[in-house]
C-alpha beads as a LAMMPS data file, in Angstrom:
LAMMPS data file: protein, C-alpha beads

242 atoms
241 bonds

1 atom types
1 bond types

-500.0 500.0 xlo xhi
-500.0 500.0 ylo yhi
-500.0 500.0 zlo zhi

Masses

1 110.0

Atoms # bond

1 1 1 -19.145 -8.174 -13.920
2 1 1 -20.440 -8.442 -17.348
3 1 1 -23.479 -6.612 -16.851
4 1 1 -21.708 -4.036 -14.865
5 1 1 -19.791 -3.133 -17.955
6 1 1 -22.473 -3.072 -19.933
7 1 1 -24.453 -0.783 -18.388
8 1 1 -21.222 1.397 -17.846
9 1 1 -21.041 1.318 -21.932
10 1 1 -24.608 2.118 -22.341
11 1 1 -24.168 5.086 -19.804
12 1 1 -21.450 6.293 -22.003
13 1 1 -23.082 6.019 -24.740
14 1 1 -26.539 7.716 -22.955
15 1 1 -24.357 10.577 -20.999
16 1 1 -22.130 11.367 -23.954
17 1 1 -23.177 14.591 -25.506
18 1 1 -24.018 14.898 -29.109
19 1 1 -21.922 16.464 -30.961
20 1 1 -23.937 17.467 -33.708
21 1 1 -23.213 15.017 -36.987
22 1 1 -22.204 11.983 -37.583
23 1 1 -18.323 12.571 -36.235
24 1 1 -16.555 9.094 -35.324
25 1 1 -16.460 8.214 -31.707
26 1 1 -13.129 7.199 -30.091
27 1 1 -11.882 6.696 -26.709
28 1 1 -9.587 9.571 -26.818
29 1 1 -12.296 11.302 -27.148
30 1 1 -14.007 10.069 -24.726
31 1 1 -11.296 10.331 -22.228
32 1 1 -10.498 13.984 -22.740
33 1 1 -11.491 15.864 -19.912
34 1 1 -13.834 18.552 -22.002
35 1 1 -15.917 15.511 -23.533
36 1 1 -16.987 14.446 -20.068
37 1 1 -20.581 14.860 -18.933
38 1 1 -20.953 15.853 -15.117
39 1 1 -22.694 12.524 -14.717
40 1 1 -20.156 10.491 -16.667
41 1 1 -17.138 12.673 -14.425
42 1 1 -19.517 11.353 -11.330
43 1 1 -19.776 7.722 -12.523
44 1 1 -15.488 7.578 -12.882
45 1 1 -14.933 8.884 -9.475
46 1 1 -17.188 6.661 -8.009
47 1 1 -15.340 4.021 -9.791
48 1 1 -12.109 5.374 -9.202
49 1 1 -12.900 5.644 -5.187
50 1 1 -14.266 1.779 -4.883
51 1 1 -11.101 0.348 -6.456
52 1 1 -8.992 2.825 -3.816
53 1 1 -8.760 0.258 -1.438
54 1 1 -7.000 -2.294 -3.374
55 1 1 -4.875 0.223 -4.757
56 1 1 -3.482 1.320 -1.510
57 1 1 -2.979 -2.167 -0.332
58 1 1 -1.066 -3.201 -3.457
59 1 1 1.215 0.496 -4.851
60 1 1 1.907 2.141 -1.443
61 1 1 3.989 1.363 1.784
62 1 1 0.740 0.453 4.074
63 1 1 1.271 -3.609 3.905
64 1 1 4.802 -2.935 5.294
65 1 1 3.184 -0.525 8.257
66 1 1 0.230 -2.742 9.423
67 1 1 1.854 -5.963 9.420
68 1 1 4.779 -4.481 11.336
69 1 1 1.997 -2.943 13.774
70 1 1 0.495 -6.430 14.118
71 1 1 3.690 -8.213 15.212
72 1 1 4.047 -5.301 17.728
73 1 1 0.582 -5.572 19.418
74 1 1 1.496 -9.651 19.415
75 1 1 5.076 -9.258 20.701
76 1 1 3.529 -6.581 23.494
77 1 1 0.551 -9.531 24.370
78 1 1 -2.108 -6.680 25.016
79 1 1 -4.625 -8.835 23.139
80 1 1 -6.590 -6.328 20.892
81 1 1 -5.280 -3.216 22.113
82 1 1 -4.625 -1.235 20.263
83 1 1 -7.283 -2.014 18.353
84 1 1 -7.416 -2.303 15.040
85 1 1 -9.067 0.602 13.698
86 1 1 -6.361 2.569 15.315
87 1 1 -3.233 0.549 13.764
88 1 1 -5.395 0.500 10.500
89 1 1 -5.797 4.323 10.837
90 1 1 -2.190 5.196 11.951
91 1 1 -0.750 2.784 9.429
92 1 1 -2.836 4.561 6.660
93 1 1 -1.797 8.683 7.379
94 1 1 1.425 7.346 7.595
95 1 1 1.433 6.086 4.005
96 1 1 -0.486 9.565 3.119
97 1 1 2.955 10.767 4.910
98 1 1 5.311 8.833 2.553
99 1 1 4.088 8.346 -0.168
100 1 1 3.487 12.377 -0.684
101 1 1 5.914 13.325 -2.485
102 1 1 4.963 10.109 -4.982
103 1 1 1.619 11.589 -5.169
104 1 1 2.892 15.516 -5.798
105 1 1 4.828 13.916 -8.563
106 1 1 1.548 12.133 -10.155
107 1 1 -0.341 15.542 -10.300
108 1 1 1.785 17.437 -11.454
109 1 1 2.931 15.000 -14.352
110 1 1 -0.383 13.412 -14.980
111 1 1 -3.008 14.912 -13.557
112 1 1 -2.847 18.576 -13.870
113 1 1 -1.949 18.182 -17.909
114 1 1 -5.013 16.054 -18.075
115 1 1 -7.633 18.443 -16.402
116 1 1 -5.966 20.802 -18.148
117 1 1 -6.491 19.396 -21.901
118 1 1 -3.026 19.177 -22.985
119 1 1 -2.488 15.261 -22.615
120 1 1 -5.428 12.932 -24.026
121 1 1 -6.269 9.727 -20.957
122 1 1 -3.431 7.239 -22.261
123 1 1 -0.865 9.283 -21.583
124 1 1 -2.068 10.792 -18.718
125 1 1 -1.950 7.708 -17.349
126 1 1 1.137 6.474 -18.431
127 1 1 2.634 9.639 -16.558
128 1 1 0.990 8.636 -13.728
129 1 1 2.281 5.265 -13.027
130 1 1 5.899 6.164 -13.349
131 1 1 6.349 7.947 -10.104
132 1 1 4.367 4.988 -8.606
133 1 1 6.535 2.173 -10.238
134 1 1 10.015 4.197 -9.695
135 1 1 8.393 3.851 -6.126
136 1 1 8.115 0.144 -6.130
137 1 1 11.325 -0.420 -8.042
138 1 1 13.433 1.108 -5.064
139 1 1 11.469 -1.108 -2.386
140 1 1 11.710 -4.411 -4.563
141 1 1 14.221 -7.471 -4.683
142 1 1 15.795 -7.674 -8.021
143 1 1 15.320 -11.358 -6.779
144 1 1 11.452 -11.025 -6.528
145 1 1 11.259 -9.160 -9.917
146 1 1 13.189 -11.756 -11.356
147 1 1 10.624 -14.428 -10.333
148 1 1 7.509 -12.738 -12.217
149 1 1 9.710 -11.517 -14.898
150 1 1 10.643 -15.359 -15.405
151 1 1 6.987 -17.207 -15.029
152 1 1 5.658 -14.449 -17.566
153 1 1 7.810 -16.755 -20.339
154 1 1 8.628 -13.347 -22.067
155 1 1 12.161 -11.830 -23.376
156 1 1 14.109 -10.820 -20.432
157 1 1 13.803 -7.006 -20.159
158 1 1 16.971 -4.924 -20.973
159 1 1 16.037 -2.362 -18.326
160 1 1 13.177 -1.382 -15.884
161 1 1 11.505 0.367 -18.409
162 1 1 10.803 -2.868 -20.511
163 1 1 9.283 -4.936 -17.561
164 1 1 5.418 -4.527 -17.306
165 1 1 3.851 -3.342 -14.492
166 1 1 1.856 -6.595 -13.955
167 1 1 5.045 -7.730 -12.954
168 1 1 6.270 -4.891 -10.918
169 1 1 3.049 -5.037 -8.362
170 1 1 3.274 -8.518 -7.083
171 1 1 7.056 -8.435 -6.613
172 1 1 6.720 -5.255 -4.860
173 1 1 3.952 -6.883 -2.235
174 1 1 5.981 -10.155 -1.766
175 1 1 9.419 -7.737 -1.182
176 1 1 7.040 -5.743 1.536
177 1 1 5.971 -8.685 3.345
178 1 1 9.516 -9.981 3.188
179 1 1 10.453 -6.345 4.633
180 1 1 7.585 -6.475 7.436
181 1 1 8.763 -10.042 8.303
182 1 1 12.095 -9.224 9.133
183 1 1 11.280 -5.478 11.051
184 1 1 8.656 -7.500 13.051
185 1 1 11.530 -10.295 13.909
186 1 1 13.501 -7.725 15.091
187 1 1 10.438 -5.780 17.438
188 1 1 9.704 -9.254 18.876
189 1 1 13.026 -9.803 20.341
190 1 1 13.683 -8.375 22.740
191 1 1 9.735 -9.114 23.961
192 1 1 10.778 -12.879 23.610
193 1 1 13.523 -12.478 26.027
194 1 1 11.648 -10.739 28.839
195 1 1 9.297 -13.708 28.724
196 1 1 11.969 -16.204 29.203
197 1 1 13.234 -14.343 31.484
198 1 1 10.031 -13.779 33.456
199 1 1 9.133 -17.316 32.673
200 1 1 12.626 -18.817 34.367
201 1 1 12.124 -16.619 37.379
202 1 1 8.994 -17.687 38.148
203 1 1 10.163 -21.470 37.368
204 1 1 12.460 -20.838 39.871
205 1 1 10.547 -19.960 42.779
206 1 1 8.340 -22.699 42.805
207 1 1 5.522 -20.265 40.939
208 1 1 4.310 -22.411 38.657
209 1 1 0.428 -21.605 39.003
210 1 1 1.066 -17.634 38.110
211 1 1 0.873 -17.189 34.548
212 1 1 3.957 -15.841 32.588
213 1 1 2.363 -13.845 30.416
214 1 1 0.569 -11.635 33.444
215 1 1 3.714 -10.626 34.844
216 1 1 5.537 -9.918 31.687
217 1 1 3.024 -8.088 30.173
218 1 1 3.835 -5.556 33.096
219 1 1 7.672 -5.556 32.222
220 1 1 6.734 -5.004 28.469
221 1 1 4.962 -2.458 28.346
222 1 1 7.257 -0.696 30.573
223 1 1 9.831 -1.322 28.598
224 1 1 8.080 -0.054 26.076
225 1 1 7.172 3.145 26.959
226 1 1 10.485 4.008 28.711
227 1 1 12.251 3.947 25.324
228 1 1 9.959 5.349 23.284
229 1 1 8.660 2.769 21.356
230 1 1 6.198 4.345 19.083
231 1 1 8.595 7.160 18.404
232 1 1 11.318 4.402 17.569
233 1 1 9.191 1.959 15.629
234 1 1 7.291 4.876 13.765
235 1 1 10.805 6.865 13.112
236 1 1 12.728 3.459 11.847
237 1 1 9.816 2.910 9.539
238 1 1 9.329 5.568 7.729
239 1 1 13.279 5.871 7.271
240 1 1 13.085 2.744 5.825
241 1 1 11.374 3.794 2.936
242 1 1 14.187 6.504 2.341

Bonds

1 1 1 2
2 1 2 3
3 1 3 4
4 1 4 5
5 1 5 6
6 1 6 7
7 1 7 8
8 1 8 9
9 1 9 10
10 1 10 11
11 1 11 12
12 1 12 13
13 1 13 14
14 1 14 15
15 1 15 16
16 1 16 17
17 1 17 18
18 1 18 19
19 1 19 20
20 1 20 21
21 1 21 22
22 1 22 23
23 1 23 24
24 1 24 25
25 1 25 26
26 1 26 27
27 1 27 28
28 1 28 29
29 1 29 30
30 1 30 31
31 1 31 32
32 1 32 33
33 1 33 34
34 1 34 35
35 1 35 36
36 1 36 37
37 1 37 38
38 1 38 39
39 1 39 40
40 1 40 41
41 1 41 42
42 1 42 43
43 1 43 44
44 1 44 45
45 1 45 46
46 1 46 47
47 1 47 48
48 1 48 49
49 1 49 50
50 1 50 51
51 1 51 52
52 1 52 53
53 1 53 54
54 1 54 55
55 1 55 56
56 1 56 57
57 1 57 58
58 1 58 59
59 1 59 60
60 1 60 61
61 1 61 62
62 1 62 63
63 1 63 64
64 1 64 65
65 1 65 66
66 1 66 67
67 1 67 68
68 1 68 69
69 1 69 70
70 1 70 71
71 1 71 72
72 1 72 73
73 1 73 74
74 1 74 75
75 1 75 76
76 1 76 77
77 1 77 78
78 1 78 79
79 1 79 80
80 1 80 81
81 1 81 82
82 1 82 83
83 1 83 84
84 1 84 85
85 1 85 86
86 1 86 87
87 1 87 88
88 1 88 89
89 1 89 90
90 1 90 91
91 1 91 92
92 1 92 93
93 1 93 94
94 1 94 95
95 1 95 96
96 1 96 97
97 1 97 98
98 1 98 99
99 1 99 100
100 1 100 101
101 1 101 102
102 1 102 103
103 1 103 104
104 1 104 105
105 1 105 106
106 1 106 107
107 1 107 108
108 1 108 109
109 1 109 110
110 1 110 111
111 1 111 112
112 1 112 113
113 1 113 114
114 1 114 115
115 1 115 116
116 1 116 117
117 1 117 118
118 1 118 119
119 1 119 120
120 1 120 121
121 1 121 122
122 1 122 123
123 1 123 124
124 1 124 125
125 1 125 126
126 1 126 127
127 1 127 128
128 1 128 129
129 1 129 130
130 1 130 131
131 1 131 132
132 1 132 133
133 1 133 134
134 1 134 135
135 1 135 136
136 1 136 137
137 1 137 138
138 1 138 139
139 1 139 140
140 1 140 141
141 1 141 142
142 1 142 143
143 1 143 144
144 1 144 145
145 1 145 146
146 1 146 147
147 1 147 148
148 1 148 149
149 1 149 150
150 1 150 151
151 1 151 152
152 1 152 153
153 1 153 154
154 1 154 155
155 1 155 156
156 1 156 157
157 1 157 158
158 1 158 159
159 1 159 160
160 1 160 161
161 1 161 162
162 1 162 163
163 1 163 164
164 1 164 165
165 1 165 166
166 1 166 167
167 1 167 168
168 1 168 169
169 1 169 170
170 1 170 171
171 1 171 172
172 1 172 173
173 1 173 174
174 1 174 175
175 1 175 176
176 1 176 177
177 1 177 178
178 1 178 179
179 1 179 180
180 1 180 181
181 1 181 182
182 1 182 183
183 1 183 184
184 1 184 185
185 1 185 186
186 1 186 187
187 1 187 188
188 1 188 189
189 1 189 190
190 1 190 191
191 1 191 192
192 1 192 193
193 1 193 194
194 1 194 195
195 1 195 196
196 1 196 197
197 1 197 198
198 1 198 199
199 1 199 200
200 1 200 201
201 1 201 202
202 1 202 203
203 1 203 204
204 1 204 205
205 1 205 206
206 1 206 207
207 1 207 208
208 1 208 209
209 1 209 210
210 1 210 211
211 1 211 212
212 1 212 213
213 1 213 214
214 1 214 215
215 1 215 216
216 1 216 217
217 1 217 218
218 1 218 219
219 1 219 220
220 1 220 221
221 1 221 222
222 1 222 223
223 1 223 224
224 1 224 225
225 1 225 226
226 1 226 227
227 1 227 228
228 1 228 229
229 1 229 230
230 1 230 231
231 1 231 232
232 1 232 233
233 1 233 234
234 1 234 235
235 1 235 236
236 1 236 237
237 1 237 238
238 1 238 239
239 1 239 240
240 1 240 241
241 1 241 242
């Protein structure tokens, strides 16, 4: 990590064009959009695009959608079907879904003023992560927020505004598990009860060499698909945000 960061300060300090003199450099210059070299504006994408994946895991609504998707595939008992590149794929242009109007928000408030030279980087990106903590705030426990607030031994914050987002991001992922937990108690209900059911019925007979789970696989995924369940679990999801 070290050396990765300096070699990104030497390419700085090789990409950054001269500007004639002996003028002081500072990172507001160096953030404004006009001072950026092609290469430099290629090196911070590249950047930007390898921590993406950690930033959609931790800001956005996809930890609530694939871990409710992976109680439903284990409450169904198909095994690996669907697989997951298609939960992971559904679960991620449904986040593009909700959290677009988050995103809209970020452009226009951040990004746009950037590109545009009117806001230097700091603020730019202090614009930016409002929409995304106003986000979080309405999906998070004040219970959960109260936990990092309290192990960060600071002054207890008089409003949202005053707690940090280090604090924000962890309470919001431990609120979205909590969130997925309960959703996927409630989708694995009623699955639970046709295998009793199943399971009793077969008891009964004298069946006890046929395995459960074969027959009430069949009676799940009927059930399944005669009410809809994608539409219903998809639907009640993405309300949930709202």
């Amino acid at each position: 990590m070290k050396r990765g960061a300096a070699g990104l300060g030497v390419m700085v300090l090789v990409l950054w064009p001269e500007s004639g003199g002996a003028a002081a450099w500072s990172l507001e210059q160096a953030l404004a959009p006009q001072g950026l070299s092609l290469s430099l504006k290629l090196l911070l994408l590249l950047t930007a695009l390898s921590l993406a994946p950690a930033l959609l895991i931790m800001v956005t609504s996809f930890t609530r959608l694939v871990v409710v998707f992976a109680f439903l595939r284990h409450a169904l008992g198909t095994q690996q079907l669907p697989p997951n590149q298609i939960l992971i794929a559904l679960a991620l242009f449904l986040t593009l879904f909700i959290m677009a109007p988050v995103w809209q928000e970020v452009h226009e408030q951040a990004v746009t003023p950037y590109v545009e030279g009117r806001i230097q980087g700091e603020e730019a990106l202090t614009r930016g992560l409002e929409p995304l903590r106003r986000f979080m705030y309405r999906q998070t426990r004040e219970k959960d927020l109260a936990l990092f607030v309290s192990l960060m031994n600071r002054p207890k914050p008089q409003n949202f505004a005053e707690v940090p987002t280090t604090a924000v991001i962890p309470a919001f992922m431990i609120s979205e598990l909590r969130t997925a937990f309960e959703i996927g108690f409630l989708v694995f209900l009623p699955f639970l009860i046709i295998d009793m059911v199943v399971a009793s019925v077969l008891l009964s007979m004298g069946m006890m060499m046929l395995p459960p789970v074969m027959v009430s696989l069949v009676f799940k995924v009927l059930l399944f698909v005669l009410v809809d369940g994608w539409n219903l679990v998809v639907g009640s999801l993405v309300r949930s945000f709202h």
